[in-house]
C-alpha atoms as a printed R data frame, in Angstrom:
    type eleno elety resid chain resno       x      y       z
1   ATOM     1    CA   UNK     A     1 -64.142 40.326  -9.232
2   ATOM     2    CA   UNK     A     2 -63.800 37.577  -6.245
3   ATOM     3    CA   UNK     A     3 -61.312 40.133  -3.411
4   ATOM     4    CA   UNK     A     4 -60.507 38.811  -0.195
5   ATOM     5    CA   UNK     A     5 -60.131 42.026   2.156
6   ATOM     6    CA   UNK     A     6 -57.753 41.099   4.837
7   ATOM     7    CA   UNK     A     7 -57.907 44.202   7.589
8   ATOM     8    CA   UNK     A     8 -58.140 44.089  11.847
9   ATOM     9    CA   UNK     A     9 -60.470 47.295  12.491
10  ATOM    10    CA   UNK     A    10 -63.701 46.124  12.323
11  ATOM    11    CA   UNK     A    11 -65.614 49.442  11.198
12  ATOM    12    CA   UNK     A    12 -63.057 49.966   8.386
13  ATOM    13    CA   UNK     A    13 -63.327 46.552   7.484
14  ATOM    14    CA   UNK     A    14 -67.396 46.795   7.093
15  ATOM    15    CA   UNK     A    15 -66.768 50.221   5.052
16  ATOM    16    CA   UNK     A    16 -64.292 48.864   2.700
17  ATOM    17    CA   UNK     A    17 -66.347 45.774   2.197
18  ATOM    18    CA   UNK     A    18 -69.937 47.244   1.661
19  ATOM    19    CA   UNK     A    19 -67.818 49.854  -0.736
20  ATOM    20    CA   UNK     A    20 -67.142 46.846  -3.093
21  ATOM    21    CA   UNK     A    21 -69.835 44.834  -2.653
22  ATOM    22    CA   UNK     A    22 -71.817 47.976  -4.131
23  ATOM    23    CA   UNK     A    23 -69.473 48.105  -6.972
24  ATOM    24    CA   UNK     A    24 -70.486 44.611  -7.787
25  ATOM    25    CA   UNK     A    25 -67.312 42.952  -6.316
26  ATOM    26    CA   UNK     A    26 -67.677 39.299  -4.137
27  ATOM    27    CA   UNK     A    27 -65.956 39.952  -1.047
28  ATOM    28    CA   UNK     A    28 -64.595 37.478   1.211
29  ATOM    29    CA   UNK     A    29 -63.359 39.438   4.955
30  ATOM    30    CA   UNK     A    30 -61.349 38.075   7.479
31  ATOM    31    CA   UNK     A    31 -59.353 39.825  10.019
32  ATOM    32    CA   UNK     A    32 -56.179 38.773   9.935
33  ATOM    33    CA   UNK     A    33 -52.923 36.846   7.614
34  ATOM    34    CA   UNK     A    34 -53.812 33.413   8.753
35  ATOM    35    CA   UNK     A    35 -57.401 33.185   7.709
36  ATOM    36    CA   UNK     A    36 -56.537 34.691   4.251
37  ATOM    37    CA   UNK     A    37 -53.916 32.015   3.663
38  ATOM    38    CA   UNK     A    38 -57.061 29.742   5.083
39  ATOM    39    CA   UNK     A    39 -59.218 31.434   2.213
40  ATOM    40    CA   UNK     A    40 -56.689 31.043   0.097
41  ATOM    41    CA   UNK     A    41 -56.027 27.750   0.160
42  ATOM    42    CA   UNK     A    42 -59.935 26.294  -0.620
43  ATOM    43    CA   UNK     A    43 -61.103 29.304  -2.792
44  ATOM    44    CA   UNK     A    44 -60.172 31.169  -5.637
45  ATOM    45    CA   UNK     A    45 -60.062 34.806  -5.394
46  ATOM    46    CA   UNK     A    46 -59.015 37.523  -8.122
47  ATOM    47    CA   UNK     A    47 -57.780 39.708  -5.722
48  ATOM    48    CA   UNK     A    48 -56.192 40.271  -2.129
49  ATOM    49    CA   UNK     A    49 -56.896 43.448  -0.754
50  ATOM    50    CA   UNK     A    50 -54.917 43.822   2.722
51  ATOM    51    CA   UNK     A    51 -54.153 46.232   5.459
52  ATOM    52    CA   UNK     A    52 -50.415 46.509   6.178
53  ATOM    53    CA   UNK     A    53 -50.246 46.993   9.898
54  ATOM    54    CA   UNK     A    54 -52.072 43.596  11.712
55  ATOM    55    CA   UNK     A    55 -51.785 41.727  14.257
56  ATOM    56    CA   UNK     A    56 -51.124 38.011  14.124
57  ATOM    57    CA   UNK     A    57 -48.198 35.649  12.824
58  ATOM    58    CA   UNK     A    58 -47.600 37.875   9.840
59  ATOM    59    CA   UNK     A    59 -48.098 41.685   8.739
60  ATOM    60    CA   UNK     A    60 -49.955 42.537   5.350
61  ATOM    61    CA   UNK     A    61 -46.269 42.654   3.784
62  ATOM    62    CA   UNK     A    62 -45.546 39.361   4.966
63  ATOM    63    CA   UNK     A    63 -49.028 38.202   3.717
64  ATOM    64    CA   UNK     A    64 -48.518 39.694   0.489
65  ATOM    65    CA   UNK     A    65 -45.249 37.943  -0.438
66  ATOM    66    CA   UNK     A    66 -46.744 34.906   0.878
67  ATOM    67    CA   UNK     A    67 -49.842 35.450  -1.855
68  ATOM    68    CA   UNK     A    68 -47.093 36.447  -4.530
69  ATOM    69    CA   UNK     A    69 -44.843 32.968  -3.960
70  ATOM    70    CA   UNK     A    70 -48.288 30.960  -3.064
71  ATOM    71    CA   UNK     A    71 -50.875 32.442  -6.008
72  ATOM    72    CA   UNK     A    72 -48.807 34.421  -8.424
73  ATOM    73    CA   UNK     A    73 -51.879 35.010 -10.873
74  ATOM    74    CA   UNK     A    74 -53.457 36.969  -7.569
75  ATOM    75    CA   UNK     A    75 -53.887 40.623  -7.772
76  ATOM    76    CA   UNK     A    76 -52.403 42.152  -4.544
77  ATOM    77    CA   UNK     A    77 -53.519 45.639  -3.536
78  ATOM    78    CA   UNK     A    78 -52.000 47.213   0.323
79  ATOM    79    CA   UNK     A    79 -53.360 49.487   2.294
80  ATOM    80    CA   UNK     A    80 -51.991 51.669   5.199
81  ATOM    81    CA   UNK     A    81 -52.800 54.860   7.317
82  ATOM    82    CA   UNK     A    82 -49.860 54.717   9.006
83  ATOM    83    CA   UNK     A    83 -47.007 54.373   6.303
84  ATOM    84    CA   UNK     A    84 -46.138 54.249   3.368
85  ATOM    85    CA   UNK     A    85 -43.871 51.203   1.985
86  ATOM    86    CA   UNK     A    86 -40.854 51.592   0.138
87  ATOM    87    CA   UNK     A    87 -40.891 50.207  -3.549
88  ATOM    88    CA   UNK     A    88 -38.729 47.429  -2.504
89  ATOM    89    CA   UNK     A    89 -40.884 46.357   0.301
90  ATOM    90    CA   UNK     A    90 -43.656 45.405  -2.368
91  ATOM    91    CA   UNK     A    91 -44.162 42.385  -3.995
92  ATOM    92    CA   UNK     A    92 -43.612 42.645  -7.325
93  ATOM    93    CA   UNK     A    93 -46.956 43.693  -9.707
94  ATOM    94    CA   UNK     A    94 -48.220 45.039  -6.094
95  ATOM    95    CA   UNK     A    95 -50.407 48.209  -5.714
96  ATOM    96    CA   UNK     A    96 -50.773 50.428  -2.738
97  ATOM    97    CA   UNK     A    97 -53.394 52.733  -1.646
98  ATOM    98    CA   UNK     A    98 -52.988 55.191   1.752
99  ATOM    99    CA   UNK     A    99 -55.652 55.305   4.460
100 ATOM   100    CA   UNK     A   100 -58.059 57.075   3.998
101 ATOM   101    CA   UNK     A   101 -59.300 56.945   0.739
102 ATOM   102    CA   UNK     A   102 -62.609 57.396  -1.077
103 ATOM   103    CA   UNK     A   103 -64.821 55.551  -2.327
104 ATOM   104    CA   UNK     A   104 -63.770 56.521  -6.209
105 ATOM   105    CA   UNK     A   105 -60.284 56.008  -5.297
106 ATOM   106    CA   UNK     A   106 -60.557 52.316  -4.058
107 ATOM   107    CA   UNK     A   107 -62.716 51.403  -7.176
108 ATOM   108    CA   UNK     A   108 -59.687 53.221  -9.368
109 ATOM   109    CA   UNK     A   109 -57.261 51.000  -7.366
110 ATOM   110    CA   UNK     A   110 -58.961 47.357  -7.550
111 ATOM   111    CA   UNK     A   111 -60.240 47.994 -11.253
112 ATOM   112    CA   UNK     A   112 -57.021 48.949 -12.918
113 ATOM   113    CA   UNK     A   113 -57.085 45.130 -13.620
């Protein structure tokens, strides 16, 4: 699976990446909303993986309706230590997995596709 991990914190973004690129996955990482729409715009991925809480022009929520009305085929999975959404505040088909997790847990969470 092609997964573009969108998160700000560099050392989680480096575990979270290696963590699927073990599992097999092609991982695209940028650090923030506007290089993913970047990324999204001249590549095709499978699946956006993003952090809720980032700075920039637009949160992970805001990214992830953005991927929903841009690239509705596009899996969308959000991630968050610091809160948990409400059910309305998720795109529709959306998954979300709380900070921290293990390793097992984030493979459960991308692969239910």
């Amino acid at each position: 699976m092609k997964i573009l991990l969108v998160e700000d914190e560099p050392l989680i973004l480096l575990d979270v990446e290696l963590g699927l690129q073990q599992a097999d996955h092609t991982v695209i990482s940028v650090c923030n909303a506007d290089r993913a729409i970047s990324i999204l715009r001249t590549q095709a991925v499978d699946l956006v993986l993003t952090d809720i809480d980032m700075p920039g022009s637009m949160d992970g929520l805001e990214l992830a309706a953005a991927v929903r009305d841009g690239w509705p085929p596009v899996k969308i999975v959000l991630m968050s230590g610091k809160r948990r959404p409400a059910d309305d505040e998720l795109p529709p088909h959306a998954r979300f997995i709380p900070k921290p997790f293990s390793q097992s847990q984030l493979l459960q969470t991308v692969g239910v596709w």
